[in-house]
C-alpha positions in Angstrom: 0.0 0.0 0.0 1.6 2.8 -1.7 0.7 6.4 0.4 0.4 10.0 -0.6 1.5 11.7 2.4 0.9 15.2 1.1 -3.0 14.4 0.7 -3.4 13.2 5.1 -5.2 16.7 6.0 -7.9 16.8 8.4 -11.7 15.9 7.7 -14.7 16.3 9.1 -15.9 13.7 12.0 -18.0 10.6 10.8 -19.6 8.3 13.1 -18.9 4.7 11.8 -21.6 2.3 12.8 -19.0 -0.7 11.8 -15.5 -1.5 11.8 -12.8 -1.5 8.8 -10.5 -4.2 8.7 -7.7 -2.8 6.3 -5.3 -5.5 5.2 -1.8 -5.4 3.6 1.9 -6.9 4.0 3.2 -2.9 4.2 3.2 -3.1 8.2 4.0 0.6 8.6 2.2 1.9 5.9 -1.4 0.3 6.9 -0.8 1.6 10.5 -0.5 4.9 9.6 -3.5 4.6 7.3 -5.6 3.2 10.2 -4.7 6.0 12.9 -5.5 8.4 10.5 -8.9 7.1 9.5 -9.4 6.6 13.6 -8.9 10.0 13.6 -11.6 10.3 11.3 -14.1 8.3 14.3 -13.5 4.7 11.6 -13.1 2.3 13.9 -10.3 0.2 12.4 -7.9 -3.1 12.9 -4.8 -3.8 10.8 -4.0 -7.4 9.0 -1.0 -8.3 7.6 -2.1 -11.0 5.6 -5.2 -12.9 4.2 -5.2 -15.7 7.1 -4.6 -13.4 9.6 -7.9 -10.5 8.0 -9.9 -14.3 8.5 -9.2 -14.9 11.7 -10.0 -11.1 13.2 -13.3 -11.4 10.8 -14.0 -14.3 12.9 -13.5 -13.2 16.0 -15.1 -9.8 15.8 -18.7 -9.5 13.9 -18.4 -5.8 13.4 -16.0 -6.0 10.6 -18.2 -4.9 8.0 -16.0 -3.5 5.4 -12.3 -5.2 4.0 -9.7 -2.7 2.5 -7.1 -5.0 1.0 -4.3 -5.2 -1.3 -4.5 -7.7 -3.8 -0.9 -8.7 -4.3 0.1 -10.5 -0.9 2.3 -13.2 -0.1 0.9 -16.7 0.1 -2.6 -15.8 -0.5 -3.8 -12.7 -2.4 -6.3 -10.3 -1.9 -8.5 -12.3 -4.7 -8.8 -15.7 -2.6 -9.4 -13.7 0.5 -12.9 -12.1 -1.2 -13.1 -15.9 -2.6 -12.8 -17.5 1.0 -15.0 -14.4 2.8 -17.6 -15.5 0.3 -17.4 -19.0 0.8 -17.6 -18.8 4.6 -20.0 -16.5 5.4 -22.0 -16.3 2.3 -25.4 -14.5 3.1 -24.9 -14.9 7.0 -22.7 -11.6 7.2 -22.6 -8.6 5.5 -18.5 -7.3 4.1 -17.9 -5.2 1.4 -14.7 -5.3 0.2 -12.3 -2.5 -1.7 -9.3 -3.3 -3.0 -6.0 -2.0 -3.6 -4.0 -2.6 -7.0 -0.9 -1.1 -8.9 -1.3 0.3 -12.2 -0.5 -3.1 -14.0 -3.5 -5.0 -11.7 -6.1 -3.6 -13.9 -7.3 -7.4 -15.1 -7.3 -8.1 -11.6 -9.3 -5.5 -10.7 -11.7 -6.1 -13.1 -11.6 -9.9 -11.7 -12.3 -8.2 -8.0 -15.6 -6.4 -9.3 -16.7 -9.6 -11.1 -16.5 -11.4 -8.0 -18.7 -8.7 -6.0 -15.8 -6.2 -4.9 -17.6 -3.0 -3.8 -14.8 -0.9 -5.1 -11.3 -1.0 -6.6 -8.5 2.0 -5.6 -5.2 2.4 -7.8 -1.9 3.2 -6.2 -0.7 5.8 -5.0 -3.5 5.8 -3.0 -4.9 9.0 -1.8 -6.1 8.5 1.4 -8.8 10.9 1.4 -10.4 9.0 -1.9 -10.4 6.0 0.0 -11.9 7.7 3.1 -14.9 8.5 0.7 -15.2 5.3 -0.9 -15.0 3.8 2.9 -17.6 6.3 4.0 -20.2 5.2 0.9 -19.3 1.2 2.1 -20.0 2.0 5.5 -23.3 3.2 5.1 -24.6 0.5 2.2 -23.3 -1.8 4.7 -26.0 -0.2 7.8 -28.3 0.0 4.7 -28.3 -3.7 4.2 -28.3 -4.6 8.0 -31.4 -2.6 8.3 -32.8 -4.0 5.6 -31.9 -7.6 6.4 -33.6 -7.1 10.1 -36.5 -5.5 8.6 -36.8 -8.5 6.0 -36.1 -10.9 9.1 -39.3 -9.0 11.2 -41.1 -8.7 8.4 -40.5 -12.8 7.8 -41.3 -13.3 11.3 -44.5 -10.9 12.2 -45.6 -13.0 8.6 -45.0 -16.3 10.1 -46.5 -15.2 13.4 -49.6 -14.0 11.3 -49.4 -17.2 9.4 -50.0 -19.3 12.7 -52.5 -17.2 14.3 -55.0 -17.5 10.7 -54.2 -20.8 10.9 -55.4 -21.1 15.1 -58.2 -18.8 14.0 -59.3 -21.0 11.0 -59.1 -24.1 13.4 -61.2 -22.6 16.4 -63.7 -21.2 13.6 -63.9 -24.9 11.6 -64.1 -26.7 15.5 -67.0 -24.0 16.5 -69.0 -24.2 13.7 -69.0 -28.1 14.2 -69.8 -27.5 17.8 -72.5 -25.3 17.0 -73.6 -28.3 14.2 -74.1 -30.8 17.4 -75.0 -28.1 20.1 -78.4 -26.9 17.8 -78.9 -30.6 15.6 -79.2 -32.5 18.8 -81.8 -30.6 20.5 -83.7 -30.5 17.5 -83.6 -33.5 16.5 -84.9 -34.5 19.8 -88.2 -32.0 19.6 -88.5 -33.5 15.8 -87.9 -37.2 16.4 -90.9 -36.8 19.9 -93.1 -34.1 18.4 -93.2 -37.1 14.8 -94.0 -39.6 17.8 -96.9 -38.1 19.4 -98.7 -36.9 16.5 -98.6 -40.5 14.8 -99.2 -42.7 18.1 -100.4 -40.3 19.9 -104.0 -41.6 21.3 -102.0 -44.8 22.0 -99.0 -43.5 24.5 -100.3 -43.5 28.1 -100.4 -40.5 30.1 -97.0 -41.3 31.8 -95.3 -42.0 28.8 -96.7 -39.1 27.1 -95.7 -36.3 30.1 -92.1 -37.9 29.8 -91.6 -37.2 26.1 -92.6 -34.0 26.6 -90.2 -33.2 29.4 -88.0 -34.2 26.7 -89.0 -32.2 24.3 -89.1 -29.4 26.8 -85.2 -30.2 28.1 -83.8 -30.0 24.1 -85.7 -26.6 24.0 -84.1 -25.2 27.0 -80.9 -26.3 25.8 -81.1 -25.0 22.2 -82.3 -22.0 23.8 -79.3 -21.5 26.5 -76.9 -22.5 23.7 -78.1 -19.6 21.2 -77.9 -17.3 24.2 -74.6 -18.2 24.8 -74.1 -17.1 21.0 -76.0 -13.9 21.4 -74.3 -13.0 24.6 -70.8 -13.5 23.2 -71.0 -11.6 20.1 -73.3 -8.6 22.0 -70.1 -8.3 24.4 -67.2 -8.5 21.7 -69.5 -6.0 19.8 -69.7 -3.7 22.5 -73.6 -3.5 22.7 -74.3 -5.2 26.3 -75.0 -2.0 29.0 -75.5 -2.6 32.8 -78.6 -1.6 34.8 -77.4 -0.1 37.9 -78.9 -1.8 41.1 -77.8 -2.7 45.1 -77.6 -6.8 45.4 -76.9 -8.5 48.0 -74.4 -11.3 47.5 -76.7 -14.3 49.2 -79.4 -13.7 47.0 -77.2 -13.5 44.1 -75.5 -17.0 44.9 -79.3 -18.3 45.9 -80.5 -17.4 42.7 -77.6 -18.7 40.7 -78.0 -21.9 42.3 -81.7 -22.1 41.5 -80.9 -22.1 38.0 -78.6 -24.7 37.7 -80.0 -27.6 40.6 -81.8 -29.4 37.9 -77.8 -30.0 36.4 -76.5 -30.3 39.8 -79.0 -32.8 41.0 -78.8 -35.3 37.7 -75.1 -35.5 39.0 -76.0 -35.6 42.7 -73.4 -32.9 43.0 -74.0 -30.8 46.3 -74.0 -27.1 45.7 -72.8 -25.0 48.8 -72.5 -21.7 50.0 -69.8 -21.1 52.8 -71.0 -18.7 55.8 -70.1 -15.6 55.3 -71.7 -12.0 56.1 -75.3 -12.7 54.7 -75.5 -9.1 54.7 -72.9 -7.7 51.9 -74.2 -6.0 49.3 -72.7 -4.4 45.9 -73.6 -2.4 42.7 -74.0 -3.6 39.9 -76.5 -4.9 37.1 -78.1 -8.2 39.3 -79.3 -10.3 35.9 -75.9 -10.3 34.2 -73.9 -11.3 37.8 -76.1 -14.1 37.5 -75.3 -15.2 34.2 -71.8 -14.9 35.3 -72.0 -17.1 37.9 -74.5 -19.5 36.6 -71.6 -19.9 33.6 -69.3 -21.0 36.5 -71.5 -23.1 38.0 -72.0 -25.0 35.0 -68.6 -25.6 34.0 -67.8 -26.9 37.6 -70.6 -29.2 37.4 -69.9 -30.4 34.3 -66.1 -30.9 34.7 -67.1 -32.4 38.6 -67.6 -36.3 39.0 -71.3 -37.3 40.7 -71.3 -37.3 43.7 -69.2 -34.1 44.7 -69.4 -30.9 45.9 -69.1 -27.5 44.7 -68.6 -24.7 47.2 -69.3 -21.0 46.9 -67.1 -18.6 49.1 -67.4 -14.5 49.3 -65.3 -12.5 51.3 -65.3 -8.9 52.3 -62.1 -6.5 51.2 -62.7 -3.2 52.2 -63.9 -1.8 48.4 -64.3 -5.0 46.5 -65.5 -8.7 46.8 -63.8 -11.4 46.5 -65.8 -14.3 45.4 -64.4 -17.8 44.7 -66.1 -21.2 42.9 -64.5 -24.5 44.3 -65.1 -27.6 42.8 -63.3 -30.7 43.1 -63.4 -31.5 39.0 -60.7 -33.0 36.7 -58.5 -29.5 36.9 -56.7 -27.8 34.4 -52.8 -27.2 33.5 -51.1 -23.5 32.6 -51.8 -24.0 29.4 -55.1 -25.7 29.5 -56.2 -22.4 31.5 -55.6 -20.0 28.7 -57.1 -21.8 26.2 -60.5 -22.2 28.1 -60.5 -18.4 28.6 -60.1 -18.4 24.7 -63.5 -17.8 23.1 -64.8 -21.2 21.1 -62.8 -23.6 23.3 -62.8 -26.4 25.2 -59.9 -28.2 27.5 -58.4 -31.2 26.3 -58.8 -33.9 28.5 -58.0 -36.8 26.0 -61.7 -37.5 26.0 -62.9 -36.0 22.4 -66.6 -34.0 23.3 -66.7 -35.6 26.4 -68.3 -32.5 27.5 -71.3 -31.2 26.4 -71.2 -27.2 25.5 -69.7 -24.6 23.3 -66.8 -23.3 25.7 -68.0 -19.9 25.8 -68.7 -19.8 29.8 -65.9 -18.8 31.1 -65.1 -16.6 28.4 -68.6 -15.0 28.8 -68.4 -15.4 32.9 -64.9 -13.2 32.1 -66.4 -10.0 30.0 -69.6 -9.7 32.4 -67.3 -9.6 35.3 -64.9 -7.3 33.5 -68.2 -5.1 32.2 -68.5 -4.4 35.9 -64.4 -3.7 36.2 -63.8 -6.8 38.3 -61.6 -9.3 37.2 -61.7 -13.3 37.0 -58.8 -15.7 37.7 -58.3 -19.6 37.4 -56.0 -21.9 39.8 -56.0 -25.3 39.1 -54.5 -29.0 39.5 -55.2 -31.9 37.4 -57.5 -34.1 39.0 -57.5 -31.8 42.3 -60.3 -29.0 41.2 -60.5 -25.9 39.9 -61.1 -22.4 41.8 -62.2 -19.2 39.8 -62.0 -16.6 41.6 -63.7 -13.2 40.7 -63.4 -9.3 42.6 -65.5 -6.9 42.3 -65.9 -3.6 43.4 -68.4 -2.6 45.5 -69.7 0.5 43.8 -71.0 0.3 40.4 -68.7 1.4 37.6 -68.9 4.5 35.6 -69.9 3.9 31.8 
C-alpha cells in the first residue's frame, strides 16, 4: 500500500456504525493509514495477511467492510474475497475495496466480477479511499437494516401465518360445535313431536308427560346454547349495558344456584354456599352477575364427577368482593387455562366431546365480570379441582 502523504489533511468527524478491517503486507504503511482514519471516528484493525484478516473477521462481527491489497504473499487479496464469500456467504454482511498497482487492472476487473464493492489504484490518496470507505459504510448499515426489517417482516408473517391458521381451526371446530350443540336438541323436539302426532292416542299419560319433558329439556338447551351465541357476540361487539342496582351477595348465589340444581341434581353434586356476612351487598346490574355465575357453575358441574361438591365462598375486602367457585373437578394445567379463557374452546382432556357445550362460559363469565371492572382468575390441578376466583368492586362502575 503505496501512500500520498501530502493528501493526510484533516476531515470532518463521521460516526462509523461498523469496523474496517484494512489489510496489507506494508506493516508501517497500513498503520498509519488506520490512525488516520481513527482519527476520522472509523473504527479500524490492521491485518498483515489474508489468514490473519480471516481470523479477526472471525473473532469480531463488526467487521463490516475489508480494504485490502490484492498482491500478498501466500494468499492474495482475490482468494481472501473468494474465502470471505465461501464462509459467510449470506450470514454476514462485508464489502470489500481493494487496492491494486497500475498493471492489476485485469485483476481489478476480476475483484468487481466477483462482487468487490470498489477497486483504488496506487498511489492511493487516502482521502479517496476515506470516501469510498464512508459510501461502504453506510450501504453496509443500509443492508443490515434491511436484512432485520426483511427478518421482522419474515417473522411478524410467520406469526400471522399461525394465528389465521389457530383462527381457522377454532372457527372450523366451532361451527362443528354449534352443528351438534343446535342438531341434537332439534332433533330430539322433531324425532318426539313425529312420535306423538302418529301414536299419539295410543301412548299412556305417563309415557306421554315424559316425552314431553323431553321435548321441553332439548328446547331449554337449544335456547341457552343460542344465548350463549347472542351474549358472546353482543359483548365482543360492544352492545351489552348494565342496569345499575344494590344486590346482595346471598341472593345472588341463591339465585344462581336455583338455575342450575336441575344440572346439579342429575349429578347428585351438592351445591354449597360457605357462611359468610349474609349481609354484603354491591352495585351492579343483578341479571348479568347471575349469568356470570351460573356460567361457572355450569362448568364446575360439568367438569365435577357425581357425587361431589361444589362450594361457593365470598369475602369482604374493604372496596371490593372477593368471590371464589370451588369444585373438586378434573383441573386444568397453565396451558389448558388459557385456552378455556379463549372464546370457542374447550380443554383437552384426551376424552374428544366428552363434554357437552360450546366453551363460551368462562369466556362470557370473564367479560360480564370485567363489564363491571372486576376481574376473573383460574387456579388449578389436574385431578385436584378448579377455583375461579372473581373481585368486584363494590360500587358500580362509571360507563
Amino acid at each position: 500500500m503505496t501512500e500520498n502523504r501530502s493528501n493526510l489533511s484533516s476531515k470532518p468527524n463521521i460516526t462509523c456504525p461498523t469496523t474496517v478491517l484494512l489489510v496489507d503486507d506494508e506493516i508501517d504503511i497500513i498503520n498509519e493509514f488506520a490512525d488516520y482514519y481513527e482519527e476520522n471516528n472509523i473504527r479500524c484493525e490492521v491485518a498483515h495477511s489474508a489468514d490473519d484478516a480471516l481470523l479477526i473477521i472471525e473473532n469480531n462481527p463488526e467487521i463490516g467492510v475489508v480494504v485490502s491489497d490484492i498482491r500478498m504473499p501466500q494468499k492474495n487479496g482475490l482468494e481472501l474475497l473468494s474465502s470471505i464469500q465461501k464462509i459467510y456467504n449470506n450470514n454476514r454482511i462485508i464489502l470489500t475495496i481493494f487496492l491494486t498497482g497500475h498493471c492489476g487492472a485485469n485483476e481489478a476487473i476480476e475483484a468487481l466480477r466477483l462482487g468487490a464493492f470498489d477497486f483504488k489504484s496506487k498511489p492511493i490518496d487516502p482521502d479517496h479511499l476515506l470516501h469510498s470507505i464512508q459510501n461502504a459504510i453506510e450501504l453496509v448499515a443500509y443492508k443490515t437494516n434491511e436484512k432485520k426489517y426483511q427478518t421482522r417482516l419474515q417473522q411478524e408473517v410467520e406469526a400471522k401465518t399461525i394465528e389465521l391458521v389457530k383462527a381457522n381451526r377454532i372457527k372450523s371446530e366451532f361451527l362443528s360445535l354449534v352443528n351438534h350443540e343446535i342438531k341434537t336438541p332439534i332433533n330430539g323436539i322433531v324425532g318426539f313431536t313425529s312420535l306423538i302426532q302418529s301414536y299419539g292416542k295410543s301412548i299412556d299419560y305417563d309415557e306421554l308427560m315424559e316425552m314431553l319433558t323431553d321435548i321441553e329439556t332439548s328446547a331449554k338447551h337449544l335456547l341457552s346454547t343460542m344465548e350463549s351465541i347472542i351474549d358472546i357476540s353482543d359483548s365482543i361487539s360492544g352492545k351489552i349495558t348494565l342496569k345499575d342496582c344494590c344486590i346482595n351477595l346471598h341472593d345472588l348465589f341463591t339465585e344462581s344456584i336455583r338455575w342450575q340444581s336441575k344440572k346439579a341434581q342429575d349429578k347428585n353434586i351438592n351445591i354449597h354456599i360457605s357462611e359468610f356476612d349474609d349481609q354484603i351487598s354491591i352495585q351492579g346490574d343483578p341479571l348479568r352477575l347471575i349469568q356470570s355465575i351460573m356460567y361457572l357453575l355450569d362448568n364446575a358441574i360439568i367438569y365435577s364427577p357425581a357425587d361431589s361438591e361444589v362450594v361457593i365462598h365470598a369475602k369482604d375486602n374493604d372496596h371490593s368482593v372477593i368471590i371464589s367457585i370451588i369444585d373438586r373437578g378434573i383441573g386444568m394445567t397453565e396451558d389448558e387455562i388459557d385456552n378455556a379463557l379463549q372464546p370457542f374452546t374447550q380443554i383437552d382432556t384426551g376424552n374428544t366431546r366428552a363434554y357437552e357445550g360450546l366453551g363460551l362460559g368462562l369466556t362470557l363469565s370473564r367479560m360480564l365480570i370485567e363489564l363491571h371492572s372486576g376481574n376473573l382468575k383460574i387456579s388449578s390441578e389436574i385431578n385436584s379441582g378448579t377455583t375461579v376466583q372473581i373481585t368486584l368492586p363494590k360500587q358500580f362502575p362509571s360507563q
